[in-house]
N, C-alpha and C positions, 0 to 999 in steps of 0.2 A: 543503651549500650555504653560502657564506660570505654573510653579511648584512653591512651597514655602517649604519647611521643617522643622519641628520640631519634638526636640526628647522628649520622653515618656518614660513613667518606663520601664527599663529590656530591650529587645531588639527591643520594637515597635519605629515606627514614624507617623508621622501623614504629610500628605501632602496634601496642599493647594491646589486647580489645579482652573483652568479657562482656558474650551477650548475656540477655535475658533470660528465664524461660520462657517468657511468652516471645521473644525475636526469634528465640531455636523453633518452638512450635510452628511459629508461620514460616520461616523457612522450610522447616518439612512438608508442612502442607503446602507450600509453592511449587517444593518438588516432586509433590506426590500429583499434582496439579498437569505440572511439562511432561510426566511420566506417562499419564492416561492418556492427554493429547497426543503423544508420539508413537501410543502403543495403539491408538484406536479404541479405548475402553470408555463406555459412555457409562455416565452416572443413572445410578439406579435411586428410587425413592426410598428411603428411609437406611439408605447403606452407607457406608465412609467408603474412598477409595480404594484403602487398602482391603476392604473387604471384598469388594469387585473384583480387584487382580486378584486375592487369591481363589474365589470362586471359578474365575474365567482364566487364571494362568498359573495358580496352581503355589502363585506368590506367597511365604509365610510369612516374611517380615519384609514389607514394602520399604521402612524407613532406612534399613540398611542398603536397599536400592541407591536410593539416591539422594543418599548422608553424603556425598561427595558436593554433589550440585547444590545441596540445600547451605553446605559448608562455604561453598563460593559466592552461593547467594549475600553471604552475611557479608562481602568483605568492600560494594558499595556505600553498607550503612556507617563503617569506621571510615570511610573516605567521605563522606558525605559530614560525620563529624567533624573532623579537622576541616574541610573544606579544603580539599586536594584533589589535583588532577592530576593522575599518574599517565606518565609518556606510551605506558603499556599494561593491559591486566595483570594485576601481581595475584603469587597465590598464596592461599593461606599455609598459614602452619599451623597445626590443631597442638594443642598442647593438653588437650583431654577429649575422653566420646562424647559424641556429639549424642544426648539422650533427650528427650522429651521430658517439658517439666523441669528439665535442671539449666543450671546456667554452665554458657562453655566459652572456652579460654583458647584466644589461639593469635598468633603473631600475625603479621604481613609485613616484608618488607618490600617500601613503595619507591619504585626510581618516580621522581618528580617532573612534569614535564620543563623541559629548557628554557629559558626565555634566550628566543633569537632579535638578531637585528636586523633592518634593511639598510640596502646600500644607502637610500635617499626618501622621505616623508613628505618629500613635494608633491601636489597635488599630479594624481596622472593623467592621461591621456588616451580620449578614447572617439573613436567614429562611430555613430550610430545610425540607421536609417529612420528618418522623420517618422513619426508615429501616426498611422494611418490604417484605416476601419474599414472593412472589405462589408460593402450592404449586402452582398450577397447572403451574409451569415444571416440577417434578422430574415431575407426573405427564405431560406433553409429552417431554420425555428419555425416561425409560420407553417409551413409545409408539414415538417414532422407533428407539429399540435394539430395539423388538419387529417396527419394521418391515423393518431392515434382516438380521431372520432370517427374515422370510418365507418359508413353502415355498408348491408349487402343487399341486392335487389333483384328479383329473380332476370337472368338471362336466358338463351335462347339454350334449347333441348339442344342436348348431345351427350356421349362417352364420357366420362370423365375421365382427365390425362393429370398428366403430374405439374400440380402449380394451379387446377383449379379449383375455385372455390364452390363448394357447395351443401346445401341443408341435410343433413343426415338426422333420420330416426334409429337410437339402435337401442337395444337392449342384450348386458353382459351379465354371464356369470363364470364363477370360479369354487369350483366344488360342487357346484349346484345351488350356488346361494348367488343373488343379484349382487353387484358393482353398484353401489349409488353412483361414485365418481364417473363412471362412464356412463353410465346407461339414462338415454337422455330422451325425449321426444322431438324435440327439435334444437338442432345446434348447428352452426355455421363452420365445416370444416373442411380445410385445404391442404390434397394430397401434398404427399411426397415432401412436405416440408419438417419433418423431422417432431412433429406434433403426437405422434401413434410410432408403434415401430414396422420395421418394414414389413412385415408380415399382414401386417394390419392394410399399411397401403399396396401390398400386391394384392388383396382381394377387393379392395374399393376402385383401383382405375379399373376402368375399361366399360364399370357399371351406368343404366341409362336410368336417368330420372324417372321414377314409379318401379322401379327395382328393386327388389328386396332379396339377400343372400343371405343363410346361415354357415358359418364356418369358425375353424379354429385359430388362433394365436396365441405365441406367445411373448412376455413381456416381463421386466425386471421388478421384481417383489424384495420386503424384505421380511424374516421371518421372525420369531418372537425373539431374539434374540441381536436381534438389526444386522444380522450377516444377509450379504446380497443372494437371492434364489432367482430363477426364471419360474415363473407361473403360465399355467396355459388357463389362458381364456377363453368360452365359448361367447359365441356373439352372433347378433341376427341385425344386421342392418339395409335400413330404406333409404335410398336416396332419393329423396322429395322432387330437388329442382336444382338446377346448375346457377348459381349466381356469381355476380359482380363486383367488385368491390367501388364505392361511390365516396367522395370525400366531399365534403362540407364546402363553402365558402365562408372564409370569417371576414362576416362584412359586420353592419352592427345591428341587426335581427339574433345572429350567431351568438355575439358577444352578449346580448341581453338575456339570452338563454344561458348561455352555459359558463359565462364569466359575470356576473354580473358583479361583481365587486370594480369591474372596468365601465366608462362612460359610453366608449365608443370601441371602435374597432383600431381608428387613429391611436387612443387612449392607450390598448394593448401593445399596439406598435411600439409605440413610445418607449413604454416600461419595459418592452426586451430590448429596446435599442439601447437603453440606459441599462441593461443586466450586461450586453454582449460589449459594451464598452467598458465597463466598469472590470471583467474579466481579461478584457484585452490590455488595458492598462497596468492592470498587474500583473501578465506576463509579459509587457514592456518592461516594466520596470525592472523586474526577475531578471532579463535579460542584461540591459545594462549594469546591474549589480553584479554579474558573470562576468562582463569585459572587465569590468573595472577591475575586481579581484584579479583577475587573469596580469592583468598588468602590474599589476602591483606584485603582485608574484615573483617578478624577473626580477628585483629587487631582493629576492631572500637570500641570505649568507647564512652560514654555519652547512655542518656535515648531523643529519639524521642518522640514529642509530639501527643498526640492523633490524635490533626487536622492535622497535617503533613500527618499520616496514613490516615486519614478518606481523605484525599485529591488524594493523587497516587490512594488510592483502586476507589475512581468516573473515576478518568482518566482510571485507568486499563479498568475498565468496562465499560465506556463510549467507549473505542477503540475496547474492542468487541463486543458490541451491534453492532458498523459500519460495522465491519469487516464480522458479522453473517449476518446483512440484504443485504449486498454487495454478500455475496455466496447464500443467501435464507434460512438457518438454521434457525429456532426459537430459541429463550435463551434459551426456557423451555428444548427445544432436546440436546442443549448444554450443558448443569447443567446436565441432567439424564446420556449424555456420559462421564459425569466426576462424574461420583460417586455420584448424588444427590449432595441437598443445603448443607447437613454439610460439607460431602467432599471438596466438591466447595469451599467451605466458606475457608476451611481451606487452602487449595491449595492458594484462593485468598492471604490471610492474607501471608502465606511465602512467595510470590513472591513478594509483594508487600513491607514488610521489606528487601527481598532481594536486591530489587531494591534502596530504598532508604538508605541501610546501603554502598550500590556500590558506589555510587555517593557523599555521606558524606565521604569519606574514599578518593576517588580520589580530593574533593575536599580539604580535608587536606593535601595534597600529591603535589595537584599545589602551596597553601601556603608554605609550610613547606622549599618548594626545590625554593622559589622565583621563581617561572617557570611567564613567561610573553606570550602575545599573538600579533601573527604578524595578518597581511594579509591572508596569506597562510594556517595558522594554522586556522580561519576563514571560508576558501575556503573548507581547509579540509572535517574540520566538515559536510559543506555541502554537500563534498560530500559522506559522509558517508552515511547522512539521504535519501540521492538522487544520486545512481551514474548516473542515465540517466539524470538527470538534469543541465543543466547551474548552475555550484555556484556561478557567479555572477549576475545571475536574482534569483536566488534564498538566495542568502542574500539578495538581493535588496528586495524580496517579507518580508522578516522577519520584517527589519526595518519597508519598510513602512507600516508595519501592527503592528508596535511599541511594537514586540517579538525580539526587538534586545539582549536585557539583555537573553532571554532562549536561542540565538545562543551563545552569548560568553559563559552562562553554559555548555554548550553542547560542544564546544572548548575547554574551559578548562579543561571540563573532560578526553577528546579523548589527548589531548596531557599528561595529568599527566599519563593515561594510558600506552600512548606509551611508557614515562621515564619508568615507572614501568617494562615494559617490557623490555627493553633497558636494565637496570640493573639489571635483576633477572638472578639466576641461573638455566639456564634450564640441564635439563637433557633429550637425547634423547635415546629410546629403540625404537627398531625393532618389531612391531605390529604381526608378522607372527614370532617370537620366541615363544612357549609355557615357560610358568614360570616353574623350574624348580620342580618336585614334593616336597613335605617338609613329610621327612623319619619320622614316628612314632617311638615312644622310645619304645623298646621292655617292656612286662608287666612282674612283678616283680614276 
């Protein structure tokens, strides 16, 4: 992409851009991409997407869809050239169509973000409780690895009720043709736990060991086409025996079976007690990196601009609308568990100056101390945003998606934070002290 620059009143610029055709193409394909995601359309073998929508929606020209999106797309990569962080998304100005194959022209003018000061660079001031390791978690770990070896063993005849477990023979079919998936000769299965659908477990309780019922159900399918159906199932099943659930002891018989990569049982111990420290320690840390920002914070001057606000508050809310359709919550159920719209609102508005007073304050803080940015300090970040992920595919994903300029924000933040930290005075108190009472003055 060819950038050009010019500056403008106060702290705007204005940049010239002319992508590529191969930048326009992958923008279209990126937005033809968010399109099928949002619309529900799955990729078919040997189809492009826009072939998809218009078979399934009827779409003749998918790329005029979302030449908007694809257009916004491009306007990271001219900020990513200059290496600019704008206070707010700007939007583009096309100055030709945006076509495939051809190269296209179009302005952005970028308000720059501000540089603020703080009152004072003095190291701050923070309380923290002493760092300390609850052993209950290693013996909890243990537990849960004992439970996910559980075997079953036959118990004592009776009913089956909801919550017990027991061996089932069944054999299914759907049209008249066999279920491999279901249809089992012996399997260890427990009602009423949301394993089969209800129809399923209303015919399984109440059945006695050496019982055998044929009946029907039904259960959610999808069809050739992956829209949701309900199918009915016939099915003939025996319940064998009512069993137990039995858990292991991991002593070191256990571990030489089924860990052997460990010496002992002690050996395993160990190595969670060194994983559930090693995790604790980095949510200590996290933690005081909070206070400390937090305090430093109080220090910020200058007046934020409206659009600045009006921009974190979409983003805020834009991440939990995701976050809400991702669990299944409605907004509407969300807003009413937070105290209704004004609540909300206002909840919103302080977090959302919280956030951006954090970040102005850390970024004065990487100015102020000349702090600079390696490699590492890079990788960091990444892994902060992602510790299960590769930071170097995952900077690689940033850049080439021309969010290189919000990684190095994002870096520079986490390191001016750590200095912060580095240098403050902490104080540590003992969480399990009670403060000591404060004596009333006797009355006159």
């Amino acid at each position: 992409m060819k950038v050009s620059m010019k500056k403008l009143d106060g702290s705007q610029v204005r940049l010239e851009c002319v992508a590529t055709p191969e930048e326009v193409n992958n923008a279209l394909h990126a937005g033809q991409l968010g399109f099928a995601q949002s619309m529900g359309l799955r990729p078919e073998q040997g189809k492009t997407i826009a072939q998809v929508a218009e078979e399934k929606m009827g779409i003749k020209n998918l790329d005029s869809i979302v030449e908007a999106g694809a257009i916004q797309g491009l306007v990271p990569f001219a900020l990513d050239k200059k290496n600019l962080i704008p206070s707010f998304p700007p939007q583009p100005e096309p100055k030709s169509a945006l076509k495939r194959d051809r190269e296209f022209a179009f302005d952005v003018v970028v308000a720059l973000k501000p540089d603020y000061e703080l009152k004072s660079y003095d190291p701050v001031e923070i309380r923290v409780p002493a760092f300390a390791l609850n052993p209950e978690i290693v013996d909890q770990q243990l537990k849960e690895m004992a439970e996910r070896y559980t075997t079953y063993v036959t118990a004592d005849a009776k009913p089956v009720e909801k919550g017990d477990s027991c061996l089932i023979a069944m054999k299914c079919l759907k049209d008249g043709e066999e279920v491999a998936g279901l249809t089992t000769d012996g399997r260890t299965y427990t009602a009423g736990e949301g394993y089969m659908p209800d129809g399923f477990d209303q015919e399984i309780i109440g059945m006695q060991p050496g019982e055998t019922k044929t009946f029907t159900f039904e259960g959610p399918g999808l069809d050739e086409d992956f829209n949701e159906i309900t199918e009915v199932i016939d099915c003939t099943v025996t319940v064998k025996e009512i069993q137990k659930p039995t858990l292991p002891e991991i002593d070191d018989e256990w571990v030489a079976a089924n860990m052997p990569m460990y010496k002992s049982a002690a050996d395993l111990r160990a190595d969670i007690q060194r994983n559930v420290e090693r995790g604790a320690r980095e949510q200590y840390e996290n933690y005081k990196r909070q206070l400390a920002v937090t305090e430093l914070a109080r220090r910020f001057e200058g007046k934020i601009a409206d659009e600045v606000y009006e921009a974190m508050r979409a983003n805020l809310m834009e991440n939990m609308r995701m976050e809400l359709q991702q669990s299944g919550q409605s907004w509407e159920d969300f807003v009413a568990q937070n105290g209704g719209e004004q609540q909300f609102g206002m909840m919103l508005m302080l977090q959302t100056r919280e956030m951006l007073v954090q970040g102005f304050a850390l970024d004065s803080v990487f100015r102020h101390e000349k702090l600079t940015l390696t490699d590492e300090d890079i990788e960091a970040a990444c892994r902060a945003m992602n510790p299960q992920a590769n930071p170097k595919q995952l900077r690689q994903q940033f850049e080439q998606s021309g969010r290189g300029f919000a990684l190095r924000e994002s870096a520079e933040r986490l390191k001016a934070n750590n200095w912060v930290l580095e240098h403050a005075v902490i104080t540590e108190f003992d969480p399990t002290e009670q403060a000591a009472p404060v004596e009333e003055a006797p009355a006159e």
